[in-house]
N, CA, C and O atoms as CSV, one atom per row, in Angstrom:
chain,resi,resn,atom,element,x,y,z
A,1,UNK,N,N,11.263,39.179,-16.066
A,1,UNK,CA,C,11.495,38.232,-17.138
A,1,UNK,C,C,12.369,37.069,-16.662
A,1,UNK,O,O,12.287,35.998,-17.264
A,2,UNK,N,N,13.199,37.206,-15.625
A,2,UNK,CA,C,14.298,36.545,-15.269
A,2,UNK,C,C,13.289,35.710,-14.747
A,2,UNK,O,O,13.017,34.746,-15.462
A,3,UNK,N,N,12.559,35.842,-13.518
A,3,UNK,CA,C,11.677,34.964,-12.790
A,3,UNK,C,C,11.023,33.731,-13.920
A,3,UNK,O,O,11.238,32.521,-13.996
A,4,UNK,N,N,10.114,34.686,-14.750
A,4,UNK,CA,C,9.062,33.462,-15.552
A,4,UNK,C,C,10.446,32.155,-16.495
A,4,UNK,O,O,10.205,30.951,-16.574
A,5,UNK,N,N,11.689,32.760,-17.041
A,5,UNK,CA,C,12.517,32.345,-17.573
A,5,UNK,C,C,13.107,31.029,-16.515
A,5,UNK,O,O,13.214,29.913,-17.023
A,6,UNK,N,N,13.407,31.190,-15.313
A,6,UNK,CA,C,13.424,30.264,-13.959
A,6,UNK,C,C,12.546,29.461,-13.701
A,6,UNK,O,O,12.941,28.296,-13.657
A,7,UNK,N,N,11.264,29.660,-13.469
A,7,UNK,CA,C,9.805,28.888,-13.640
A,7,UNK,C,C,10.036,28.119,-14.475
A,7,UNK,O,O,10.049,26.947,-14.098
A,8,UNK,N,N,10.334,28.400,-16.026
A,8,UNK,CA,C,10.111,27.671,-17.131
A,8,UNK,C,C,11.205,26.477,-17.148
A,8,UNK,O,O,11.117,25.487,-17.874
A,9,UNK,N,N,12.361,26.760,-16.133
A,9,UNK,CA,C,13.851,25.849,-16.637
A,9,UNK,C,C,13.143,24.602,-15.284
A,9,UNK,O,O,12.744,23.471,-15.560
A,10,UNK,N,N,13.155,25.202,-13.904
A,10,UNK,CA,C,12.552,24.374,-13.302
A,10,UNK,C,C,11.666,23.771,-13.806
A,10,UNK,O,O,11.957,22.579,-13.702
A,11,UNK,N,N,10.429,23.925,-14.465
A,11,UNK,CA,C,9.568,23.236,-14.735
A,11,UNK,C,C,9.388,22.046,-15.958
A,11,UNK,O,O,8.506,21.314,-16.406
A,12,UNK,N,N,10.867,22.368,-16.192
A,12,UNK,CA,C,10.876,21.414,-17.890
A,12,UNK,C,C,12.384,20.159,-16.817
A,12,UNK,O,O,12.566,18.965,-17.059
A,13,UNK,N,N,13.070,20.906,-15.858
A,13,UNK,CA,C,14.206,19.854,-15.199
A,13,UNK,C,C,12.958,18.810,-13.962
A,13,UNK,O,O,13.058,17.598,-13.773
A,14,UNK,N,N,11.934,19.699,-13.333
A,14,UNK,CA,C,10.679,18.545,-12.945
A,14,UNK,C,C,10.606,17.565,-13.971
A,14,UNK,O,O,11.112,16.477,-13.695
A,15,UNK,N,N,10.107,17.699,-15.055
A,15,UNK,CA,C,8.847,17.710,-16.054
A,15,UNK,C,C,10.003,16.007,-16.445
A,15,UNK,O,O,9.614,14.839,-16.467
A,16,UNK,N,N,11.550,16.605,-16.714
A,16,UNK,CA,C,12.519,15.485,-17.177
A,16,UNK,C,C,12.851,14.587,-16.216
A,16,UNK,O,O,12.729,13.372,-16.366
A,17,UNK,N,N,13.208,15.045,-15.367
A,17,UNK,CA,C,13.115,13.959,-14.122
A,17,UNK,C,C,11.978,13.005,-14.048
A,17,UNK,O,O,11.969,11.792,-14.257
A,18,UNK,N,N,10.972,13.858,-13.686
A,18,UNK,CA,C,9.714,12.833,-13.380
A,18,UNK,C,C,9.828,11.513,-14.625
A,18,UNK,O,O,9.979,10.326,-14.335
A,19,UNK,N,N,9.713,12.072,-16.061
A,19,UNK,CA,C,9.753,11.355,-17.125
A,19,UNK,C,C,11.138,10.358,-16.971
A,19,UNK,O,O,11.036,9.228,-17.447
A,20,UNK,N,N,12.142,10.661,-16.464
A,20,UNK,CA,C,13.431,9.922,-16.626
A,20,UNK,C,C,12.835,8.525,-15.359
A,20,UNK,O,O,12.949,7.378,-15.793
A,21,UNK,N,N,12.455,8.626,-14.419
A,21,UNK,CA,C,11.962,7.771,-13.664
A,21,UNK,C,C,10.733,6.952,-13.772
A,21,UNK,O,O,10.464,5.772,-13.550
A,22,UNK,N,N,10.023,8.084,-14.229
A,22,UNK,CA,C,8.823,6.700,-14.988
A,22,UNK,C,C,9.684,6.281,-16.030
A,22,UNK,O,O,10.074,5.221,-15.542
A,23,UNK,N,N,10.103,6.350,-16.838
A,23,UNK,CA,C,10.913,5.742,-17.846
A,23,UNK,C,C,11.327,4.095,-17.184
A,23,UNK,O,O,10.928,2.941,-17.343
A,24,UNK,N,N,12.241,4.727,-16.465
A,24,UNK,CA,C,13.182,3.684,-15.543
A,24,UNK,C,C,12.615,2.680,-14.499
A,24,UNK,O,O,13.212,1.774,-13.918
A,25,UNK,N,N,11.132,3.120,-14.389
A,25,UNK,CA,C,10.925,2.371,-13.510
A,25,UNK,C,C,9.512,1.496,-14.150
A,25,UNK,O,O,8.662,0.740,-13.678
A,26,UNK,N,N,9.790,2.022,-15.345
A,26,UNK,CA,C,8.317,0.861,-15.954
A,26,UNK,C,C,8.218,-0.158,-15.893
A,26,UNK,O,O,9.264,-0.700,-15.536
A,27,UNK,N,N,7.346,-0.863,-16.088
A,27,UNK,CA,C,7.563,-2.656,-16.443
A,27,UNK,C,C,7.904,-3.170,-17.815
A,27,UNK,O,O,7.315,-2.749,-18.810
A,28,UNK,N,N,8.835,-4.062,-17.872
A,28,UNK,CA,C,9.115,-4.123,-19.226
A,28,UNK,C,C,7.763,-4.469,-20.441
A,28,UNK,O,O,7.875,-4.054,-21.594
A,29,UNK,N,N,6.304,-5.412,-19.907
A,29,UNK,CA,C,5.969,-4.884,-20.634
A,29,UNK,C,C,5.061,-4.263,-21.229
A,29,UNK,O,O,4.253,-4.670,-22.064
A,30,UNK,N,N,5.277,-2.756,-20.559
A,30,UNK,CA,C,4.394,-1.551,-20.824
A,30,UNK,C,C,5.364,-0.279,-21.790
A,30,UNK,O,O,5.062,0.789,-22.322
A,31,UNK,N,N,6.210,-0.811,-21.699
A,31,UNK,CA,C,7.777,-0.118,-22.762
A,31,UNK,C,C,7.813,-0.508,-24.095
A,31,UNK,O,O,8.122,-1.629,-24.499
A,32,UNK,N,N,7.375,0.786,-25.000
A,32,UNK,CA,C,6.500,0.217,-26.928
A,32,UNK,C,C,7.726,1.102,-27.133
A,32,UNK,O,O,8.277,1.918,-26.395
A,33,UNK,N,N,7.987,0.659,-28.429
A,33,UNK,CA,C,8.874,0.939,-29.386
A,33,UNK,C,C,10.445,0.518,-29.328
A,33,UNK,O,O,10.947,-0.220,-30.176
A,34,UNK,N,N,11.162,1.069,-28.237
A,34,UNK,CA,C,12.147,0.970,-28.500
A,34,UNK,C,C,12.915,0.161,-26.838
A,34,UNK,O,O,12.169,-0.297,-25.972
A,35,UNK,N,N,13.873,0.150,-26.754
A,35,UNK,CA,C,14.531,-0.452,-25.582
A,35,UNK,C,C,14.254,0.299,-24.160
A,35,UNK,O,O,14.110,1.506,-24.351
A,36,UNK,N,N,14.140,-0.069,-22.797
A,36,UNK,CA,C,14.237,0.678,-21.497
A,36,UNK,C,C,15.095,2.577,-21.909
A,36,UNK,O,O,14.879,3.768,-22.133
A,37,UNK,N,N,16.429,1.166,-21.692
A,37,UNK,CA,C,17.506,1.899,-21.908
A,37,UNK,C,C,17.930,3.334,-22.998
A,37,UNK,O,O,18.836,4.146,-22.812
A,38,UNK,N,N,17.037,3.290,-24.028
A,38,UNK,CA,C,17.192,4.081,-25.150
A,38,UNK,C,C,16.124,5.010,-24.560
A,38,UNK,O,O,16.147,6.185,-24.925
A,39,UNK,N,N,15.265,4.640,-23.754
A,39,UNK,CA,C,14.306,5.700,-24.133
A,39,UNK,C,C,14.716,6.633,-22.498
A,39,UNK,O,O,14.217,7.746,-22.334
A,40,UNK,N,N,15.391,6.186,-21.705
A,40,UNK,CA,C,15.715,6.756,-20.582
A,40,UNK,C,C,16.892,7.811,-21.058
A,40,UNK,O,O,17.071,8.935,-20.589
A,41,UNK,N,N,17.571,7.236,-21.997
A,41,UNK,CA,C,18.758,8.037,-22.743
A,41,UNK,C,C,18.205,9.458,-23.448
A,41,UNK,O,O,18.583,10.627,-23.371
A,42,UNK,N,N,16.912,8.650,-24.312
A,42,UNK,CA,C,16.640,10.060,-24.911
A,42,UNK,C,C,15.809,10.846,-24.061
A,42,UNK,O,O,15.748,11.953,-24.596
A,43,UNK,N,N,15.199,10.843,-23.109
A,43,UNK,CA,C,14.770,11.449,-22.188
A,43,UNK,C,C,15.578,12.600,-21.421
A,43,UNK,O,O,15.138,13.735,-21.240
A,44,UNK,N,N,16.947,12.087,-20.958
A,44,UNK,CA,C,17.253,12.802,-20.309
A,44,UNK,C,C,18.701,13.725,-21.955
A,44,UNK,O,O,19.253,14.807,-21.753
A,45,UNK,N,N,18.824,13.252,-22.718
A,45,UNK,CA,C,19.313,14.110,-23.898
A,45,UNK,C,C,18.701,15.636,-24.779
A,45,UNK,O,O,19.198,16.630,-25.308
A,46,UNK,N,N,17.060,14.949,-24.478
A,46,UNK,CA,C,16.361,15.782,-25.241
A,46,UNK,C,C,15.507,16.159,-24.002
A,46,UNK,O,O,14.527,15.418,-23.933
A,47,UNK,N,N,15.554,16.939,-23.148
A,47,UNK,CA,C,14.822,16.695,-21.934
A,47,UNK,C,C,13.314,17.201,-22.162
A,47,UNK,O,O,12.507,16.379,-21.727
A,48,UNK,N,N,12.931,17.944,-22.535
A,48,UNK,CA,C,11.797,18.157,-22.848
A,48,UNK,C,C,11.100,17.740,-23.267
A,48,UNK,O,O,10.004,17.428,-22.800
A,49,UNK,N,N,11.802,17.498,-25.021
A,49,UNK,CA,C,11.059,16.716,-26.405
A,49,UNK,C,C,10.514,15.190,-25.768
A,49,UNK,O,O,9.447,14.584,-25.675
A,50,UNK,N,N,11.964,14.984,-25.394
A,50,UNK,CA,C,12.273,13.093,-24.769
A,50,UNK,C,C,11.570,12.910,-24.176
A,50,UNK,O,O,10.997,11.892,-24.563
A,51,UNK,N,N,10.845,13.563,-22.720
A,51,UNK,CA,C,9.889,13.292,-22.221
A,51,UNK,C,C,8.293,13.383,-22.969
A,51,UNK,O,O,7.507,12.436,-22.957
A,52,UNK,N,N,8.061,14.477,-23.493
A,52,UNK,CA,C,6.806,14.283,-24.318
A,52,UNK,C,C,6.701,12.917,-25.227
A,52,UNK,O,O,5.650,12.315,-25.448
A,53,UNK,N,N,7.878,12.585,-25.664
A,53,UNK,CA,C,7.997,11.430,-26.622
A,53,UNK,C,C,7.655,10.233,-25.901
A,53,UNK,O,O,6.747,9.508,-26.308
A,54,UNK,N,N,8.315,9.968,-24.854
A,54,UNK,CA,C,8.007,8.799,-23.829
A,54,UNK,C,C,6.604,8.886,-23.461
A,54,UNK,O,O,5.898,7.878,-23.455
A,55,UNK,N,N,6.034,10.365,-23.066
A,55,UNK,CA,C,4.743,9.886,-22.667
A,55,UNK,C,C,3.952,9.470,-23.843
A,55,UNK,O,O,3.303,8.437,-23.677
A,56,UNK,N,N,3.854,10.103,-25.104
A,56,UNK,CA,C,3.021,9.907,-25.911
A,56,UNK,C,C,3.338,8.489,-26.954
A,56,UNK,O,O,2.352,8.012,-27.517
A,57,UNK,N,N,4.328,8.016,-27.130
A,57,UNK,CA,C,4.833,6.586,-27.894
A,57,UNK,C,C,5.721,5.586,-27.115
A,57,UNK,O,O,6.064,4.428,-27.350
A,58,UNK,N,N,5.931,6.315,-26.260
A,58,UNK,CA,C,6.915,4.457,-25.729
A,58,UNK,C,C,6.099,4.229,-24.603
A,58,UNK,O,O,6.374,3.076,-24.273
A,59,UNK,N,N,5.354,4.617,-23.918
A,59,UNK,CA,C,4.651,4.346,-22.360
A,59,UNK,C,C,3.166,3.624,-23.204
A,59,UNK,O,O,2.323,4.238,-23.858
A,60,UNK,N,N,3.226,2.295,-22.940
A,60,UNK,CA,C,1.945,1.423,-23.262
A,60,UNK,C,C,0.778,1.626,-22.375
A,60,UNK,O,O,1.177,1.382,-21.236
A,61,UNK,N,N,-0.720,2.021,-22.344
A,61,UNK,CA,C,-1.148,2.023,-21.603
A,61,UNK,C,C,-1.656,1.087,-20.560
A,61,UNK,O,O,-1.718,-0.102,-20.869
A,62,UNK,N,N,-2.001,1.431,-19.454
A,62,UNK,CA,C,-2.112,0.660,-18.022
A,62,UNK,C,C,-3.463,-0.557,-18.515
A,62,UNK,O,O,-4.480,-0.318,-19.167
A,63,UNK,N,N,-3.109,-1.547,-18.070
A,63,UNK,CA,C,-3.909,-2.418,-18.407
A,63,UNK,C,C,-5.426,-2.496,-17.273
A,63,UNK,O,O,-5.394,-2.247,-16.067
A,64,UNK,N,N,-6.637,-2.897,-18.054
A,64,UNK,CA,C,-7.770,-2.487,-17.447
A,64,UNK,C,C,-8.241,-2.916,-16.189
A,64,UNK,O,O,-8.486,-4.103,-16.404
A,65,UNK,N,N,-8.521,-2.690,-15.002
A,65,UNK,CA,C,-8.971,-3.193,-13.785
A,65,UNK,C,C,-9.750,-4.629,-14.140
A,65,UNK,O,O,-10.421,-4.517,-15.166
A,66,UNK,N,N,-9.802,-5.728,-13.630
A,66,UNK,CA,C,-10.108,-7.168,-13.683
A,66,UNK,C,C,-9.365,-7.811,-15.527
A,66,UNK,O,O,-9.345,-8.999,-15.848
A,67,UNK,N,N,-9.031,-7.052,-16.112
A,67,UNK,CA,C,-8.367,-7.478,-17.290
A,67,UNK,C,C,-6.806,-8.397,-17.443
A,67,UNK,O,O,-6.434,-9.322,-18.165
A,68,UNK,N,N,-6.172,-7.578,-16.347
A,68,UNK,CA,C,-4.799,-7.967,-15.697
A,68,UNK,C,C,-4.444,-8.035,-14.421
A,68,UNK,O,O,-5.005,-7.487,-13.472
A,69,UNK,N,N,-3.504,-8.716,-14.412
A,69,UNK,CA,C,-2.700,-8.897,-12.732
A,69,UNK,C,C,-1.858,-7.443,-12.587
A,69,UNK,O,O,-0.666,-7.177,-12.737
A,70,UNK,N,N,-2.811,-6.779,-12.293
A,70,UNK,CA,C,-1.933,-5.115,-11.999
A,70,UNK,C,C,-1.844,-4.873,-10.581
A,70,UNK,O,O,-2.463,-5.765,-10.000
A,71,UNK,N,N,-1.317,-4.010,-9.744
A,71,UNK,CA,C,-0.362,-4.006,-8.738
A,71,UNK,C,C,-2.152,-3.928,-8.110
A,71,UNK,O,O,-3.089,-3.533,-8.805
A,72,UNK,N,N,-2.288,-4.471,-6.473
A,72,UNK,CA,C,-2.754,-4.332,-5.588
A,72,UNK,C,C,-2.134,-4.169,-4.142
A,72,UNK,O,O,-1.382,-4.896,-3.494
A,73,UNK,N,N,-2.604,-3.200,-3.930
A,73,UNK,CA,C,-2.480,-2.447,-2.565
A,73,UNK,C,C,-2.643,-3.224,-1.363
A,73,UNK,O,O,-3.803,-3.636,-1.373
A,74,UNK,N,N,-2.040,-3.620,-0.337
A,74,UNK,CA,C,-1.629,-4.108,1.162
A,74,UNK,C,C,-3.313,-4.390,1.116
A,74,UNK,O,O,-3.820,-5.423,0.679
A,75,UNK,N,N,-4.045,-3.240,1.663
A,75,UNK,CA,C,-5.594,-3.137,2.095
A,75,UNK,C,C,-6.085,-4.118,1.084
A,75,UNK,O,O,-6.862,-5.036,1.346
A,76,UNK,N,N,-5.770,-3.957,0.354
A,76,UNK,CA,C,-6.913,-4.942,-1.187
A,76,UNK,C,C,-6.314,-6.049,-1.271
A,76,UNK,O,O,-5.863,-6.012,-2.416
A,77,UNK,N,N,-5.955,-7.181,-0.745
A,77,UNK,CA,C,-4.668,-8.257,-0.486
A,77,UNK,C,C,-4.836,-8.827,1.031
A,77,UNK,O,O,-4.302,-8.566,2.109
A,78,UNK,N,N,-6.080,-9.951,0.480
A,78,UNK,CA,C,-6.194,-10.638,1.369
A,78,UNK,C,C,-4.790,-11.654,2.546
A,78,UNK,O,O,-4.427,-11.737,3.719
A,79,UNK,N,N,-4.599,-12.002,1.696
A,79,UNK,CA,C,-3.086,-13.033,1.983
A,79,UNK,C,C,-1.639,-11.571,2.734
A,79,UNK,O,O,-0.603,-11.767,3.369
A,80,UNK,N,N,-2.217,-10.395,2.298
A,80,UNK,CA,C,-1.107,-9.748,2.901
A,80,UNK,C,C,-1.457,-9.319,4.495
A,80,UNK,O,O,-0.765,-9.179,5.504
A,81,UNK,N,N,-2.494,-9.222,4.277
A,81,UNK,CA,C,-3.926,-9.077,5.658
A,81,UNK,C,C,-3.537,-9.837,6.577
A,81,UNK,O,O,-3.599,-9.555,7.774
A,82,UNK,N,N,-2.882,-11.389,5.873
A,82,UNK,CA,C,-3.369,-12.577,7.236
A,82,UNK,C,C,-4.595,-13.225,7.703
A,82,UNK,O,O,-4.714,-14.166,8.487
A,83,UNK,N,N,-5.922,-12.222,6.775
A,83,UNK,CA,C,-7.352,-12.617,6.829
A,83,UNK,C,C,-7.437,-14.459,7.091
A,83,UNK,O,O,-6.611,-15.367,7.176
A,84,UNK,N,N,-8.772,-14.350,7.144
A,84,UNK,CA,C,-9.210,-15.893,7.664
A,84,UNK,C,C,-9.344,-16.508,6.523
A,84,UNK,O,O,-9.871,-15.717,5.742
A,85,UNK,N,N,-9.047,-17.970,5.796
A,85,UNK,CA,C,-9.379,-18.548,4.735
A,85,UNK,C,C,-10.150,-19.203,4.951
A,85,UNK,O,O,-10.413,-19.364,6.142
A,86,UNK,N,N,-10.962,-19.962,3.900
A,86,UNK,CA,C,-11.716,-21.102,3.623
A,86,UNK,C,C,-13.794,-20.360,3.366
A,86,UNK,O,O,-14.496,-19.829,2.506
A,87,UNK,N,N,-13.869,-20.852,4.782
A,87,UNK,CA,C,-15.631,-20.965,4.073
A,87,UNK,C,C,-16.268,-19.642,5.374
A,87,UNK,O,O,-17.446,-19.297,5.458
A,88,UNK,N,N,-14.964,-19.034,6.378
A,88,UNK,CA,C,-15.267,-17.983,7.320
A,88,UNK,C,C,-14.371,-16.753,6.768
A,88,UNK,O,O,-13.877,-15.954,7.564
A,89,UNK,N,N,-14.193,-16.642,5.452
A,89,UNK,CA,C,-13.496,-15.659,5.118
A,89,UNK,C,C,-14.766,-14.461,4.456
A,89,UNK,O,O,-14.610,-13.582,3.609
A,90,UNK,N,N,-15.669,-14.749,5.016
A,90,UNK,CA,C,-16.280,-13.401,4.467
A,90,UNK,C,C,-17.355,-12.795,5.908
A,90,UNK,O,O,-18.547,-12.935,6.182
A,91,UNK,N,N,-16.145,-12.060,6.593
A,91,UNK,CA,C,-16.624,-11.684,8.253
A,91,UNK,C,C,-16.594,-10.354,8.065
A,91,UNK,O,O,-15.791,-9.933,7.232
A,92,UNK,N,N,-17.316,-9.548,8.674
A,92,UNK,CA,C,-17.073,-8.070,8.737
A,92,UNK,C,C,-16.601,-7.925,9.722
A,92,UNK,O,O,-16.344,-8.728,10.619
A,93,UNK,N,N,-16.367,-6.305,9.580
A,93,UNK,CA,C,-15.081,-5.899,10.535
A,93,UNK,C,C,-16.725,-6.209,12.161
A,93,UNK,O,O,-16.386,-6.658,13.256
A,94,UNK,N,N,-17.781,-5.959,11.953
A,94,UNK,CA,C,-18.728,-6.232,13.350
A,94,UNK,C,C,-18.310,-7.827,13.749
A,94,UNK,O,O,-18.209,-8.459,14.800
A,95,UNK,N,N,-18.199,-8.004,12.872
A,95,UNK,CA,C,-18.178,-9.936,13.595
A,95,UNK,C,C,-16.644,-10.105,14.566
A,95,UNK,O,O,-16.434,-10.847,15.526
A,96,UNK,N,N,-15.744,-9.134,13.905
A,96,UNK,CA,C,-14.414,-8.956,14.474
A,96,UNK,C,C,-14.784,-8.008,15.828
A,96,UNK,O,O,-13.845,-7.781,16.591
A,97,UNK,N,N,-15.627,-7.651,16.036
A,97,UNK,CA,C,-14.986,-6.676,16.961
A,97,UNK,C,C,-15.829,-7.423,17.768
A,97,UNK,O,O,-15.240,-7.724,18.806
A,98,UNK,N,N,-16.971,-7.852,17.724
A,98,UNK,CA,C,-17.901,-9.154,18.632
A,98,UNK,C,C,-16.989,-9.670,19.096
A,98,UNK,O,O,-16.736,-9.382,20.266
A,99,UNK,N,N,-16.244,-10.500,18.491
A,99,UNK,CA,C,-15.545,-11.139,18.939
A,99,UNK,C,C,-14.267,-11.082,20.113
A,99,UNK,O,O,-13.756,-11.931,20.843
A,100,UNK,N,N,-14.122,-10.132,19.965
A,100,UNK,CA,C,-12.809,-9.183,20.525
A,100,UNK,C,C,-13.868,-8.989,21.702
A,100,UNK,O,O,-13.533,-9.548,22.746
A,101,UNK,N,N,-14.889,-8.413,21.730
A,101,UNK,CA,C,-15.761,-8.062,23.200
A,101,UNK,C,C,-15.968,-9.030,23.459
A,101,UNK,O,O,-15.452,-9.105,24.574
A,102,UNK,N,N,-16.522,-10.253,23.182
A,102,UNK,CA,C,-16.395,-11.650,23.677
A,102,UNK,C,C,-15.126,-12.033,24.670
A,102,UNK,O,O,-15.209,-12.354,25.856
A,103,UNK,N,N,-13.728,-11.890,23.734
A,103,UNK,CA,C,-12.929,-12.804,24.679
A,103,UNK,C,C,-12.347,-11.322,25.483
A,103,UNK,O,O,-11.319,-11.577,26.110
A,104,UNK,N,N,-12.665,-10.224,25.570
A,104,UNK,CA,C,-12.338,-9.457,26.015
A,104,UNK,C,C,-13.349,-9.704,27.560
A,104,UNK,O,O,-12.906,-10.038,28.659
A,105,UNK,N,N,-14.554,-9.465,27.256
A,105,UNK,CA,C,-15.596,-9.922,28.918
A,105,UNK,C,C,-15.201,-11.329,29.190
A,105,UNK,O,O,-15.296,-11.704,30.359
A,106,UNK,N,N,-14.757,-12.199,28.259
A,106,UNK,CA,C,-14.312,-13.889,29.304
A,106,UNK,C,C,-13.236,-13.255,30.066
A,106,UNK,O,O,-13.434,-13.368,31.276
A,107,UNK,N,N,-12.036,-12.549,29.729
A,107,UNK,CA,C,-10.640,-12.642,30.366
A,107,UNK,C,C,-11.111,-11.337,31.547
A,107,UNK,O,O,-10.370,-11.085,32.497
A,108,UNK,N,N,-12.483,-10.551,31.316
A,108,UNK,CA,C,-12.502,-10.235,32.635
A,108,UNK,C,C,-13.273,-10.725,33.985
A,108,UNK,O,O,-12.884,-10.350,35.091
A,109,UNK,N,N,-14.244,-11.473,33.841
A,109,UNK,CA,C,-14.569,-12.450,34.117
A,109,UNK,C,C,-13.904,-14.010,35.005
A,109,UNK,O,O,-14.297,-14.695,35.949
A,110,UNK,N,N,-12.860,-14.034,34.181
A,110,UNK,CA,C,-11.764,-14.848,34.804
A,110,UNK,C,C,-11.051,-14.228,35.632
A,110,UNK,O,O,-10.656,-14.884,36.596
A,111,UNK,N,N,-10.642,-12.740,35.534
A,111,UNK,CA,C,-10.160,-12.174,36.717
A,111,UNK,C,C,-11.208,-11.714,37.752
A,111,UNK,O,O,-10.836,-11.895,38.912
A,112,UNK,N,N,-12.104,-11.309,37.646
A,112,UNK,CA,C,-13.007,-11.098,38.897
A,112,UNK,C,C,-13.032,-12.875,39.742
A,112,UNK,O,O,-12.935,-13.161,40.935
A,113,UNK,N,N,-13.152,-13.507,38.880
A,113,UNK,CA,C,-12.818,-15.070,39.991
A,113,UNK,C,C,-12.125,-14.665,40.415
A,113,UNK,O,O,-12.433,-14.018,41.415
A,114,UNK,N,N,-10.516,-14.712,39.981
A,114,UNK,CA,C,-9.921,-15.027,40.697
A,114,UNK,C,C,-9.115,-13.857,41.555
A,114,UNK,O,O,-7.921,-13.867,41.857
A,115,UNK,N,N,-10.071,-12.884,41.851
A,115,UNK,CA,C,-9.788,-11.596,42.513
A,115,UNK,C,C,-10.771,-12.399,44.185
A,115,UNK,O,O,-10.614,-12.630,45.384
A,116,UNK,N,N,-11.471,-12.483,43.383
A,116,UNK,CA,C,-12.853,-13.148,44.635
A,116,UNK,C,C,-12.176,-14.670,45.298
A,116,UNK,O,O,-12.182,-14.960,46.494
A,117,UNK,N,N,-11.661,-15.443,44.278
A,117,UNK,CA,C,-10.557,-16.635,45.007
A,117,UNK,C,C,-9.527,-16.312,46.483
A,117,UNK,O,O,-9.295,-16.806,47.586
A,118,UNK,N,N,-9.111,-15.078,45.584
A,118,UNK,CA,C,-8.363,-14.439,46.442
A,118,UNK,C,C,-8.565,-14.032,47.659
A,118,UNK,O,O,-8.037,-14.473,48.680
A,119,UNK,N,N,-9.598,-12.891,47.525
A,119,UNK,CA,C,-10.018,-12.596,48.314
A,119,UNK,C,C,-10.638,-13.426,49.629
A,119,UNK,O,O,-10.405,-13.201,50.817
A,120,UNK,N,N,-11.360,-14.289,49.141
A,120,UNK,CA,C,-11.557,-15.718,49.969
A,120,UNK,C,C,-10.332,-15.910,50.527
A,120,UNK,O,O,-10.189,-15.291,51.582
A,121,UNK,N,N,-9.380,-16.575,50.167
A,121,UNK,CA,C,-8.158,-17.663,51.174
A,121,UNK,C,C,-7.632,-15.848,51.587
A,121,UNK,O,O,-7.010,-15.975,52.643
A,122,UNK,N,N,-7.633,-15.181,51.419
A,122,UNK,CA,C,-7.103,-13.648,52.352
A,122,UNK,C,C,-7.878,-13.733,53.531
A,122,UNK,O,O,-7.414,-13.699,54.671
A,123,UNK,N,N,-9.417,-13.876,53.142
A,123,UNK,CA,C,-10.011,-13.661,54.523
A,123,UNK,C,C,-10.285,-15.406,55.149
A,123,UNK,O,O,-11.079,-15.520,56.083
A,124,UNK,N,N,-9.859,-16.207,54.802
A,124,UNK,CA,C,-9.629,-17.348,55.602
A,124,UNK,C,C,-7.814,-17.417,56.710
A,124,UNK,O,O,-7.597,-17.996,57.774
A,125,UNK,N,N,-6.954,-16.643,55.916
A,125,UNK,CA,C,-6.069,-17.005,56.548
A,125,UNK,C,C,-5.920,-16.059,57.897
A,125,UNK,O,O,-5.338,-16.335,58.946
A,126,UNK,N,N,-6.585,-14.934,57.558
A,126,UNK,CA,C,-6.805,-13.999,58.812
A,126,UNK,C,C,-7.382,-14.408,60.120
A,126,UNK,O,O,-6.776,-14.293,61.186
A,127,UNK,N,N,-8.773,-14.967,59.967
A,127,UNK,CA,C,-9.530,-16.208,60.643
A,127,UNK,C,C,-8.454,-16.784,62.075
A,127,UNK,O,O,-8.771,-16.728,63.263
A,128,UNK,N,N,-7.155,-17.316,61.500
A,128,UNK,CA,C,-6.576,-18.379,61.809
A,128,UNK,C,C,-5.844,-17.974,62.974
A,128,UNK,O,O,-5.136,-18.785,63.570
């Protein structure tokens, strides 16, 4: 009995926490009814109740994908990317990696010259 009685205290001091931080960390405005501050108060006063209360009346719901400016992710965020702008901004990752094998065979290319340059004035100065 002691055990499930432990389960149950942990799971309602999770249950308040979690709720005390979404609380605290909402946007102001997705926060219905009453103040930040009041509802973080009654949260952690009434820890149980307070949290059911927050989820079900003060937490506004998440606004709809293309409806609002809601948070986007690094990957989904062109400008955080560094991506290419203007009228070459729609390249796939193949056109990127072409490219990369491109200047990747010029810069070896440029060294086989100048391995073979080399090699030349090596075997000219021997000659001498």
């Amino acid at each position: 009995m002691i055990r499930l009685w432990l389960i149950v205290v942990v799971a309602a001091v999770a249950f308040t926490v979690y709720a005390a931080i979404d609380c605290a960390t909402m946007p102001r405005e997705r926060v219905r009814s009453l103040s930040r501050g009041v509802w973080v108060l009654l949260v952690i006063v009434l820890p149980v109740l307070g949290g059911v209360l927050w989820f079900l009346l003060g937490r506004a719901p998440a606004t709809r994908p293309g409806g609002g400016s809601g948070y986007r992710g690094p990957e989904d965020d062109p400008d955080f990317l560094g991506g290419p702008s203007g009228p070459d901004q729609h390249r796939t990752d193949k056109d990127q990696d072409d490219e990369t094998l491109r200047d990747l065979e010029q810069q070896f290319r440029e060294r086989e010259r100048r391995a073979d340059r080399d090699r030349r004035d090596d075997d000219g100065r021997a000659d001498r």
